[in-house]
PDB file of N, CA, C and O in Angstrom:
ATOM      1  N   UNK A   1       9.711   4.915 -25.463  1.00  0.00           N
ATOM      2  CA  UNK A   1      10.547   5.488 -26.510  1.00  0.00           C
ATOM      3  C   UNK A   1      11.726   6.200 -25.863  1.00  0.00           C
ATOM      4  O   UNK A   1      11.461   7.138 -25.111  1.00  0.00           O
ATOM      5  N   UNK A   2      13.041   5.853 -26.075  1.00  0.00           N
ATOM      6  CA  UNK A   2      14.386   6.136 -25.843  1.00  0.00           C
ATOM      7  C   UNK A   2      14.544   7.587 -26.691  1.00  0.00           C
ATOM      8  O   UNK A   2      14.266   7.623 -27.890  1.00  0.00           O
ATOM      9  N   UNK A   3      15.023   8.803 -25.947  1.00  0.00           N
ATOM     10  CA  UNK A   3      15.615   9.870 -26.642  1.00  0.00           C
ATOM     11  C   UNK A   3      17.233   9.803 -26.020  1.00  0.00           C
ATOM     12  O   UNK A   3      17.953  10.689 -26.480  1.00  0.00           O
ATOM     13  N   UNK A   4      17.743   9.076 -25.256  1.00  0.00           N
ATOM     14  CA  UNK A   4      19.145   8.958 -25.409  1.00  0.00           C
ATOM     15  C   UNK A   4      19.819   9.303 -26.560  1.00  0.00           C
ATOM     16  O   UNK A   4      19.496   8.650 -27.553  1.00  0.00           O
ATOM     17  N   UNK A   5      20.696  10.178 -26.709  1.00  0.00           N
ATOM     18  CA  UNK A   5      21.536  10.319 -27.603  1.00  0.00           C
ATOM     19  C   UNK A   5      20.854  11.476 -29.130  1.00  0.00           C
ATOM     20  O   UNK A   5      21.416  11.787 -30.180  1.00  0.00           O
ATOM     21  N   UNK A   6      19.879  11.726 -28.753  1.00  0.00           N
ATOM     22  CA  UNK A   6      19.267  12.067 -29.844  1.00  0.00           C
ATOM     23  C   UNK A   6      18.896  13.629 -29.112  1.00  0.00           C
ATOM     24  O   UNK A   6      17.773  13.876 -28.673  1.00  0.00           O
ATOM     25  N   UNK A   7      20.129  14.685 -29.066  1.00  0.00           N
ATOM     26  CA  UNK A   7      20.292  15.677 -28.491  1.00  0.00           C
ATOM     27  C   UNK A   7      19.527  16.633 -29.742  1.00  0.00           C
ATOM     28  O   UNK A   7      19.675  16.289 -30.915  1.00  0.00           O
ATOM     29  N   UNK A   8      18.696  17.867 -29.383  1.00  0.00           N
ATOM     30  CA  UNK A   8      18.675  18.795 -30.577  1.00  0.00           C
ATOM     31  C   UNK A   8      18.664  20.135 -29.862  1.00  0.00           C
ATOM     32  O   UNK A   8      17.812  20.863 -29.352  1.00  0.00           O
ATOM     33  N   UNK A   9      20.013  20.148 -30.049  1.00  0.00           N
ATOM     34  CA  UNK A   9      20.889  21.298 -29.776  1.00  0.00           C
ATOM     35  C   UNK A   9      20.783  22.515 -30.663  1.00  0.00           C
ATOM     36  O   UNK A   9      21.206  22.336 -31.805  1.00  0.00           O
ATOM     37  N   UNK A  10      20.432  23.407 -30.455  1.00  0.00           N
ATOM     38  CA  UNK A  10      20.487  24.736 -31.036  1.00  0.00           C
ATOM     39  C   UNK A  10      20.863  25.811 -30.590  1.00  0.00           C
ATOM     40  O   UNK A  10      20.788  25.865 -29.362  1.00  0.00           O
ATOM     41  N   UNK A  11      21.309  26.860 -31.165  1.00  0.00           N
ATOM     42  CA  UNK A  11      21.381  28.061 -30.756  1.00  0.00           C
ATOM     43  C   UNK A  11      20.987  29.348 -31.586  1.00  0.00           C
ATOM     44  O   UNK A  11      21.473  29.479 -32.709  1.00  0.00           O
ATOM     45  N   UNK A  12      20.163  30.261 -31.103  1.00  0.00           N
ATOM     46  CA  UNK A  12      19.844  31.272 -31.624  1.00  0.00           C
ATOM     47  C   UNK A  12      20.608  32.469 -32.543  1.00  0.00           C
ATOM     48  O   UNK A  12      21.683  33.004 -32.272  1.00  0.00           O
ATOM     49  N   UNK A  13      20.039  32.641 -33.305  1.00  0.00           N
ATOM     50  CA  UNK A  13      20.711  33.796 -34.556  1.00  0.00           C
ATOM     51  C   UNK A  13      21.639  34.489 -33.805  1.00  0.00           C
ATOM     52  O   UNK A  13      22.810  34.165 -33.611  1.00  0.00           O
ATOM     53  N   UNK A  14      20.874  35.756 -33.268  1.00  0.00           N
ATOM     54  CA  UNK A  14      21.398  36.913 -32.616  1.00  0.00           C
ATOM     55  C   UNK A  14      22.551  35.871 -31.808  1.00  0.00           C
ATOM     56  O   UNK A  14      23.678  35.802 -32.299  1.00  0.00           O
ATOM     57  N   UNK A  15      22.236  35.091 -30.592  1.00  0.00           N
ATOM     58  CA  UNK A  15      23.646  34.785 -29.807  1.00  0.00           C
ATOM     59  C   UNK A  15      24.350  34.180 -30.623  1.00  0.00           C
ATOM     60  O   UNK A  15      25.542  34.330 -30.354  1.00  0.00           O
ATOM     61  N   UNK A  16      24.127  33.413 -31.716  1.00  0.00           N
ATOM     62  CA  UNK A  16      25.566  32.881 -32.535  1.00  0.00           C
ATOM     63  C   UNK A  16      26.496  34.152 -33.534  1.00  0.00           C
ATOM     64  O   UNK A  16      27.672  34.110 -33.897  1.00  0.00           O
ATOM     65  N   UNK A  17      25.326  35.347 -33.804  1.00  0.00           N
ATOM     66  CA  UNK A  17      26.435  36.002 -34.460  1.00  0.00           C
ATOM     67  C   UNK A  17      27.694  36.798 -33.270  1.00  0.00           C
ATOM     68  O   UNK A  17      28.796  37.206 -33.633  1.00  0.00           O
ATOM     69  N   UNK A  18      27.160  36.857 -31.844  1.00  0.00           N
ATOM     70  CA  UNK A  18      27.624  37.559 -31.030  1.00  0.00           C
ATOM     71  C   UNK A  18      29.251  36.338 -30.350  1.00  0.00           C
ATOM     72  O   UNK A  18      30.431  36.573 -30.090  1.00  0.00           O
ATOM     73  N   UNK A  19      28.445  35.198 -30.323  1.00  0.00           N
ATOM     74  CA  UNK A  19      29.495  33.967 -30.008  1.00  0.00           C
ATOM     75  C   UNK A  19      31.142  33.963 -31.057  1.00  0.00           C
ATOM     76  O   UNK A  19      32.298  33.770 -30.681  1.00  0.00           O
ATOM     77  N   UNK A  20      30.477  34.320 -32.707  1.00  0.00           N
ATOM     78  CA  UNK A  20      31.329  34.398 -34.023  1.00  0.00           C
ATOM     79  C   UNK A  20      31.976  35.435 -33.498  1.00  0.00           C
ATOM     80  O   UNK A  20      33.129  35.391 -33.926  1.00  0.00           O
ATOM     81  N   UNK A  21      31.810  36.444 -32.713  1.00  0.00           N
ATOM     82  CA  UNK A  21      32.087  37.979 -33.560  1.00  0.00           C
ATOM     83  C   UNK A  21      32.376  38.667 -34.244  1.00  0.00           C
ATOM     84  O   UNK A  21      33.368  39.371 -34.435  1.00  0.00           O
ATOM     85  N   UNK A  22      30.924  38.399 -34.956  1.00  0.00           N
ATOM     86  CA  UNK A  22      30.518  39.244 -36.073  1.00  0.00           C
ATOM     87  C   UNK A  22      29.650  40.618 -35.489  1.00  0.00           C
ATOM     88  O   UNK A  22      29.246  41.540 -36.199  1.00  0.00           O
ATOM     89  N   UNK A  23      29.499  40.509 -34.177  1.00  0.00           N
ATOM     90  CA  UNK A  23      28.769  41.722 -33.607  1.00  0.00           C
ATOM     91  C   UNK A  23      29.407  41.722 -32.397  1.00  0.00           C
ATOM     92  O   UNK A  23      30.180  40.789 -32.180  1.00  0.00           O
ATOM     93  N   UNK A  24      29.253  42.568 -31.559  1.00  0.00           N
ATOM     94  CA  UNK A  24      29.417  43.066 -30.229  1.00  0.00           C
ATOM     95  C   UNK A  24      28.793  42.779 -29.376  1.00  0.00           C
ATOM     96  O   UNK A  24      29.153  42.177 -28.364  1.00  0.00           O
ATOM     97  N   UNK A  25      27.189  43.372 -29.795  1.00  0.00           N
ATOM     98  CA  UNK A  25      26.181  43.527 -29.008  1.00  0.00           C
ATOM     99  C   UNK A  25      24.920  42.499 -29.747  1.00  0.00           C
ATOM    100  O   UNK A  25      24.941  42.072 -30.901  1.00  0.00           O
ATOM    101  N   UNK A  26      23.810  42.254 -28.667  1.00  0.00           N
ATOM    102  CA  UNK A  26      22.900  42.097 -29.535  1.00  0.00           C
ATOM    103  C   UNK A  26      22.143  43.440 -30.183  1.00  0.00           C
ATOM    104  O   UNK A  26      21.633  43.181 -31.273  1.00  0.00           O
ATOM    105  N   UNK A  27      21.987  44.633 -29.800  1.00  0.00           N
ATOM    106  CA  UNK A  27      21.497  45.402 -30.975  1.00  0.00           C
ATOM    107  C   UNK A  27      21.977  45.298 -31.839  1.00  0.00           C
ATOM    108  O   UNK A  27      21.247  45.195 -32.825  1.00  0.00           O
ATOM    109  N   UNK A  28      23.396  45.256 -32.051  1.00  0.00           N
ATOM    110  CA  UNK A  28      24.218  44.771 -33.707  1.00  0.00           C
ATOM    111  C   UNK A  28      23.412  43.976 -34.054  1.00  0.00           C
ATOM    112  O   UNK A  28      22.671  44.369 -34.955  1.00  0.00           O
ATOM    113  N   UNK A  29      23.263  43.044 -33.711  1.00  0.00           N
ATOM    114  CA  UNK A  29      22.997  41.520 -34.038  1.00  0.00           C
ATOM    115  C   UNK A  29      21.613  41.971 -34.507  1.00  0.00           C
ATOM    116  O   UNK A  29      21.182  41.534 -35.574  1.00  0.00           O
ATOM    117  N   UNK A  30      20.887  42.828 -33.761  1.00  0.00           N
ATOM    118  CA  UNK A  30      19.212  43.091 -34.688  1.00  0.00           C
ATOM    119  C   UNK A  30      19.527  43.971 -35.701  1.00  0.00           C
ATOM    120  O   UNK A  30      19.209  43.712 -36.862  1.00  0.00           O
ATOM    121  N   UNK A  31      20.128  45.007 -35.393  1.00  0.00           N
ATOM    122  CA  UNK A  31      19.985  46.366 -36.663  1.00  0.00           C
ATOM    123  C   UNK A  31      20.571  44.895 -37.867  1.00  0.00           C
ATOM    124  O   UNK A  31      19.706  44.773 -38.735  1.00  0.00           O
ATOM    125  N   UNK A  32      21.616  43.971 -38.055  1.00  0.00           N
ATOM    126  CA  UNK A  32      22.281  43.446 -39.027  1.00  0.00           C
ATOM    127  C   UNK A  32      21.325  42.146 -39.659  1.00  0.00           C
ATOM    128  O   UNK A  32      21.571  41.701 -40.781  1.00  0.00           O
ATOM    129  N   UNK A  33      20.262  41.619 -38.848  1.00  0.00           N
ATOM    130  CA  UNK A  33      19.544  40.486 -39.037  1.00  0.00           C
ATOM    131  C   UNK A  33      18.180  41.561 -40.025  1.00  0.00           C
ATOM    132  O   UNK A  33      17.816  41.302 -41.172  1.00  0.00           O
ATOM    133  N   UNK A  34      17.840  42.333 -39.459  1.00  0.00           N
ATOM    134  CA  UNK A  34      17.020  43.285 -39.818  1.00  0.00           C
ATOM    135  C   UNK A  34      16.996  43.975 -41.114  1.00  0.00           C
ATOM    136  O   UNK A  34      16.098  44.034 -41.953  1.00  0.00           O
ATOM    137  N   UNK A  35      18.453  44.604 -41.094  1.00  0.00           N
ATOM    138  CA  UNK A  35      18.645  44.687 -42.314  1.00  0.00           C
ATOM    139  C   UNK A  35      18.593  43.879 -43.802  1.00  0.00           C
ATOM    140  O   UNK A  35      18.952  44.359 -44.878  1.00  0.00           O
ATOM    141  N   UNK A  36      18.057  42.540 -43.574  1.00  0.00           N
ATOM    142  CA  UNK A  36      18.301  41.535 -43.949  1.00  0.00           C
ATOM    143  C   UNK A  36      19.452  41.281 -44.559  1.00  0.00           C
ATOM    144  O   UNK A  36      19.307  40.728 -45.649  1.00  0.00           O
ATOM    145  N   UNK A  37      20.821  41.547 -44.151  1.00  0.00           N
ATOM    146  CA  UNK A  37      22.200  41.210 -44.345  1.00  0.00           C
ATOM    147  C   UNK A  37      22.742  39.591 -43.753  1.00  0.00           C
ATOM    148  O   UNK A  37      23.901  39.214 -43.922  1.00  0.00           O
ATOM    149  N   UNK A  38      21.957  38.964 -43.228  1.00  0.00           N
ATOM    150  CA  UNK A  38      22.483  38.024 -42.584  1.00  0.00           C
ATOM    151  C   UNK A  38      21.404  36.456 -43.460  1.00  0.00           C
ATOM    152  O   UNK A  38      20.192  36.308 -43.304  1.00  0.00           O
ATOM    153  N   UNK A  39      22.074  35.776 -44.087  1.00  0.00           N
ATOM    154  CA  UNK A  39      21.512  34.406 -44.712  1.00  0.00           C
ATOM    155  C   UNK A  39      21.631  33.534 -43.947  1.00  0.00           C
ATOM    156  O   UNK A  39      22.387  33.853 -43.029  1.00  0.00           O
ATOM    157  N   UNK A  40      21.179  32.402 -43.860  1.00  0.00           N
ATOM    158  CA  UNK A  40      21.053  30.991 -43.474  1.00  0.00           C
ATOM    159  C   UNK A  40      20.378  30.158 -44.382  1.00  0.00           C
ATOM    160  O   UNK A  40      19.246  30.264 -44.853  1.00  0.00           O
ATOM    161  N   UNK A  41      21.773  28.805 -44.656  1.00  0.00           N
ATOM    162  CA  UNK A  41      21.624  28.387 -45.824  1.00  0.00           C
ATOM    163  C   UNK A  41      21.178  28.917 -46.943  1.00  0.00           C
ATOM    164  O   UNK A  41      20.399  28.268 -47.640  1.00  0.00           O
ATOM    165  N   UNK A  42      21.620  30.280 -47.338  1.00  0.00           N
ATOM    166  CA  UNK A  42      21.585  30.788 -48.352  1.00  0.00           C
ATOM    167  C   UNK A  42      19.932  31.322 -48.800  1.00  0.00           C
ATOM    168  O   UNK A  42      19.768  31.735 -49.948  1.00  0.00           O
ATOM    169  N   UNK A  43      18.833  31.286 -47.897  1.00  0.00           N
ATOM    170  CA  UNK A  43      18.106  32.537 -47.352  1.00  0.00           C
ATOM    171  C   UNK A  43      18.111  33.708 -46.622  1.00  0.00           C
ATOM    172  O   UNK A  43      18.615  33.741 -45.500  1.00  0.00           O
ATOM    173  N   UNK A  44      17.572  34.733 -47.169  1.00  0.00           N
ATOM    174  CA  UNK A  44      17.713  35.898 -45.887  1.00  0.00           C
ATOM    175  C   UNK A  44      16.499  35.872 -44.984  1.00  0.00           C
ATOM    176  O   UNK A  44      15.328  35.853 -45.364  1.00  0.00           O
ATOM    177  N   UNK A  45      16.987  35.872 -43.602  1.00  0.00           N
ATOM    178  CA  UNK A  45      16.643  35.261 -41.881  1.00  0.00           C
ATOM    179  C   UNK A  45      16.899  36.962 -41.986  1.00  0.00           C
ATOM    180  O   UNK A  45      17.697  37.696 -42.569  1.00  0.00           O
ATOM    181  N   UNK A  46      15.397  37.175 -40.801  1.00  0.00           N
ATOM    182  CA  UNK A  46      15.026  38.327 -40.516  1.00  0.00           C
ATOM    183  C   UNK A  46      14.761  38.348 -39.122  1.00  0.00           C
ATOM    184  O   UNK A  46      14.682  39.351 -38.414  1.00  0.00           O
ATOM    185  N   UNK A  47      14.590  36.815 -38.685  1.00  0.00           N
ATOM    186  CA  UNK A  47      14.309  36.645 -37.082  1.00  0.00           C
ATOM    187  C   UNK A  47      15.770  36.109 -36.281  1.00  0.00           C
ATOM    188  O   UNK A  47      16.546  35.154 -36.319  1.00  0.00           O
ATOM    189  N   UNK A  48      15.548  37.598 -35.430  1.00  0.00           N
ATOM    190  CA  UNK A  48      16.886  37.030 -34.687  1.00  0.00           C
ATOM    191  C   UNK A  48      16.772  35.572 -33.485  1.00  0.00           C
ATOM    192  O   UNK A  48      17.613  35.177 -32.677  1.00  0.00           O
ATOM    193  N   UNK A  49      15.613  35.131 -33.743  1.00  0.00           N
ATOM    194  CA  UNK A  49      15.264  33.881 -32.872  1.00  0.00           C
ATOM    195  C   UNK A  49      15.700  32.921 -33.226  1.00  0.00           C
ATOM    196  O   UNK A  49      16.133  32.144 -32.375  1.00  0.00           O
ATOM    197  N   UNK A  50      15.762  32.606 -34.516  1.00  0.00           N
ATOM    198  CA  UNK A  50      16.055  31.000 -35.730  1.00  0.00           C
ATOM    199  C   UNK A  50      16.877  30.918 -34.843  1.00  0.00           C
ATOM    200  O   UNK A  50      17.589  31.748 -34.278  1.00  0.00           O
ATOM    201  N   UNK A  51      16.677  29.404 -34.708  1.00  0.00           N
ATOM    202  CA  UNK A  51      16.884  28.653 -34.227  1.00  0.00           C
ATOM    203  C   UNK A  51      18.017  27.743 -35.054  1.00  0.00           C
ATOM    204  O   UNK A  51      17.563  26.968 -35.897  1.00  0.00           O
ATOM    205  N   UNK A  52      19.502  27.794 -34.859  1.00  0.00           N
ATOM    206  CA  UNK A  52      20.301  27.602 -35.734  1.00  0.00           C
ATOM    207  C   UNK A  52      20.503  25.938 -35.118  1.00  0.00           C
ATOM    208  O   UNK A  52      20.562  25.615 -33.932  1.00  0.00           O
ATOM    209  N   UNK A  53      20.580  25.086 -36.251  1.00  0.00           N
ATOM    210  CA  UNK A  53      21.745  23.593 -35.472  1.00  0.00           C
ATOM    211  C   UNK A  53      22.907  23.384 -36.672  1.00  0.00           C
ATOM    212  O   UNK A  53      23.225  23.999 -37.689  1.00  0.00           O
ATOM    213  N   UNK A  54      23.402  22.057 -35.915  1.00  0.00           N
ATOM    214  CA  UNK A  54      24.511  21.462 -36.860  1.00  0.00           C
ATOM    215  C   UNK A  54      24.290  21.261 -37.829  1.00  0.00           C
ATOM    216  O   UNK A  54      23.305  20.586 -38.127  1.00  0.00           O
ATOM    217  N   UNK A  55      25.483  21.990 -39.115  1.00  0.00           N
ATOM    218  CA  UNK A  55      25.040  21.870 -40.494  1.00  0.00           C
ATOM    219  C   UNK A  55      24.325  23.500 -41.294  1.00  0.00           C
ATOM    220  O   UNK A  55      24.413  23.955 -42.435  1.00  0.00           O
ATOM    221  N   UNK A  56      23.754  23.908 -40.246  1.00  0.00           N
ATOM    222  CA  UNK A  56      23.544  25.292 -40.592  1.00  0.00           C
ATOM    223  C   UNK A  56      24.250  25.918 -41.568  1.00  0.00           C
ATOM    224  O   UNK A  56      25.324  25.321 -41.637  1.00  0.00           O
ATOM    225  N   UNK A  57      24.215  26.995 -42.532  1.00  0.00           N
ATOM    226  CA  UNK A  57      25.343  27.640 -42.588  1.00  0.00           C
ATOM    227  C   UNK A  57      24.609  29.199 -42.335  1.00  0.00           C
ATOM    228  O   UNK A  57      23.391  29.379 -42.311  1.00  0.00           O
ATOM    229  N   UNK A  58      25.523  30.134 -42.177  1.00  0.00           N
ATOM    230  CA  UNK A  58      25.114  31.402 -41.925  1.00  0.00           C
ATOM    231  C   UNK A  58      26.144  32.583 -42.964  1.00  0.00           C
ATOM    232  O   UNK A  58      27.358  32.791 -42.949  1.00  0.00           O
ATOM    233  N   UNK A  59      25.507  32.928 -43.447  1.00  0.00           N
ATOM    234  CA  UNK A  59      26.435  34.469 -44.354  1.00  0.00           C
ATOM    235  C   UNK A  59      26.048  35.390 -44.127  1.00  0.00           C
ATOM    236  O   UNK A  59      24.889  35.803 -44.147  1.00  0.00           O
ATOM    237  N   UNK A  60      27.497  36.117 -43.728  1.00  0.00           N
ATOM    238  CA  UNK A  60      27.432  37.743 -43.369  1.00  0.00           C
ATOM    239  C   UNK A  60      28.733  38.583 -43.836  1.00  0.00           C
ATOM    240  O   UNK A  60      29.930  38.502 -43.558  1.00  0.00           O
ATOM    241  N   UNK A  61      27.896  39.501 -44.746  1.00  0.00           N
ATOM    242  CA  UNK A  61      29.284  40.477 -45.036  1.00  0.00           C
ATOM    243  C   UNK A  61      30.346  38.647 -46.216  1.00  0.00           C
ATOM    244  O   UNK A  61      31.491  38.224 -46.059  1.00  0.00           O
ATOM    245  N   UNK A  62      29.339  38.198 -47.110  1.00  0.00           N
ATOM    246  CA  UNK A  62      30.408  37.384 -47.998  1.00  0.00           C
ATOM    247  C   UNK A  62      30.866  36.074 -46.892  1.00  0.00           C
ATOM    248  O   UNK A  62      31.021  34.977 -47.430  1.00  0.00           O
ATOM    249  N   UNK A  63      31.031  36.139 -45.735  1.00  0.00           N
ATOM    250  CA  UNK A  63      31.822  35.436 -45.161  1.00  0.00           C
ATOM    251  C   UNK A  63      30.885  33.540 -44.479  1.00  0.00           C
ATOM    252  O   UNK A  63      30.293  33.312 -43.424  1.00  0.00           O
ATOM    253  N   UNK A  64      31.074  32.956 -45.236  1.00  0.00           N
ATOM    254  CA  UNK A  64      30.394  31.680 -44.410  1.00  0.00           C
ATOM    255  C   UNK A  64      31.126  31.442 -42.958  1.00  0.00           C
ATOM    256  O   UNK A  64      32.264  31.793 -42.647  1.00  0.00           O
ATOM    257  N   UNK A  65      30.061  30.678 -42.074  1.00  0.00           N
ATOM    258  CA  UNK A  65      30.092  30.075 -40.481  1.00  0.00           C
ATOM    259  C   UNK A  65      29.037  28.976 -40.925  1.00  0.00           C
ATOM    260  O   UNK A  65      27.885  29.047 -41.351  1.00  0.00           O
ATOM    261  N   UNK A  66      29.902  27.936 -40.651  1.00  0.00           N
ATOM    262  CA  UNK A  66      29.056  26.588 -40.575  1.00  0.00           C
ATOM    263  C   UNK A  66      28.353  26.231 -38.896  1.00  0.00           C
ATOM    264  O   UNK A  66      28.916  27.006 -38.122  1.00  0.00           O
ATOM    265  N   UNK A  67      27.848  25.786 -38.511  1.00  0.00           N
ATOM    266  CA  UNK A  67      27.492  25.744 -37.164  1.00  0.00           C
ATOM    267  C   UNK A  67      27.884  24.003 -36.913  1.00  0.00           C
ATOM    268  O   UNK A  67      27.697  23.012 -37.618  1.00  0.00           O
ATOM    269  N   UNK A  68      28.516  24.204 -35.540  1.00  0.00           N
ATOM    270  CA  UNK A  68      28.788  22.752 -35.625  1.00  0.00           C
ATOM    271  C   UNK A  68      28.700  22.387 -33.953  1.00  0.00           C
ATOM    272  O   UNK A  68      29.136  23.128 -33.072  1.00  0.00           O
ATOM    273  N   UNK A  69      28.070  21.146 -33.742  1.00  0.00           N
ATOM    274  CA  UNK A  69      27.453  20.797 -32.158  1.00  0.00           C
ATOM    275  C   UNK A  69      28.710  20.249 -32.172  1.00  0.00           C
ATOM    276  O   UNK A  69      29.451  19.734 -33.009  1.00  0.00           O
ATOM    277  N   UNK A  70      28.748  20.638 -30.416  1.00  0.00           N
ATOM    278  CA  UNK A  70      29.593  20.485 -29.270  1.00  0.00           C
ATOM    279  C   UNK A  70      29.712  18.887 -29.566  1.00  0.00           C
ATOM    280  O   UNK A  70      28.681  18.286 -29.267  1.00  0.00           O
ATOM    281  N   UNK A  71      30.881  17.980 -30.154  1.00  0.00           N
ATOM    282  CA  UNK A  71      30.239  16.328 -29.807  1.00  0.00           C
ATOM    283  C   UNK A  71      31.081  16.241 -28.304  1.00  0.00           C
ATOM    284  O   UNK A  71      32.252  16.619 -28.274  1.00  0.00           O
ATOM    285  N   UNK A  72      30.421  15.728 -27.078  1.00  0.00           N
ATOM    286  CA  UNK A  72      30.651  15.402 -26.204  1.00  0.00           C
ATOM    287  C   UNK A  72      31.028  14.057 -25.719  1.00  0.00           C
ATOM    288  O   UNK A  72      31.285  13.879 -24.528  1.00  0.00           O
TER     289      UNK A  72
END
């Protein structure tokens, strides 16, 4: 079985809000996930671990971030 091409790329809550900057730090990134202020796809995400991919969306503070893989 071939996994060529069939990348599953992700990146974590906390480092994508820090990548956006929407935070500074990662403590931002927990006190704000925590607070449950932060959605994905229009749930509230409490773990700063989720595991975000392409297609994602994320809301914070009103504002959408779509997540979108690197195409190489």
């Amino acid at each position: 079985m071939s996994t060529e091409g069939a990348k599953d790329e992700t990146i974590r809550l906390d480092q994508f809000l820090k990548l956006a900057n929407v935070v500074s730090t990662g403590g931002q990134a927990k006190m704000l996930i925590r607070g449950e202020e932060v959605l994905v796809n229009g749930d509230i995400e409490t773990r700063r671990g989720r595991k975000l991919r392409d297609g994602d969306t994320v809301t914070v503070n009103g504002e959408d971030y779509v997540i979108e893989a690197d195409s190489e």
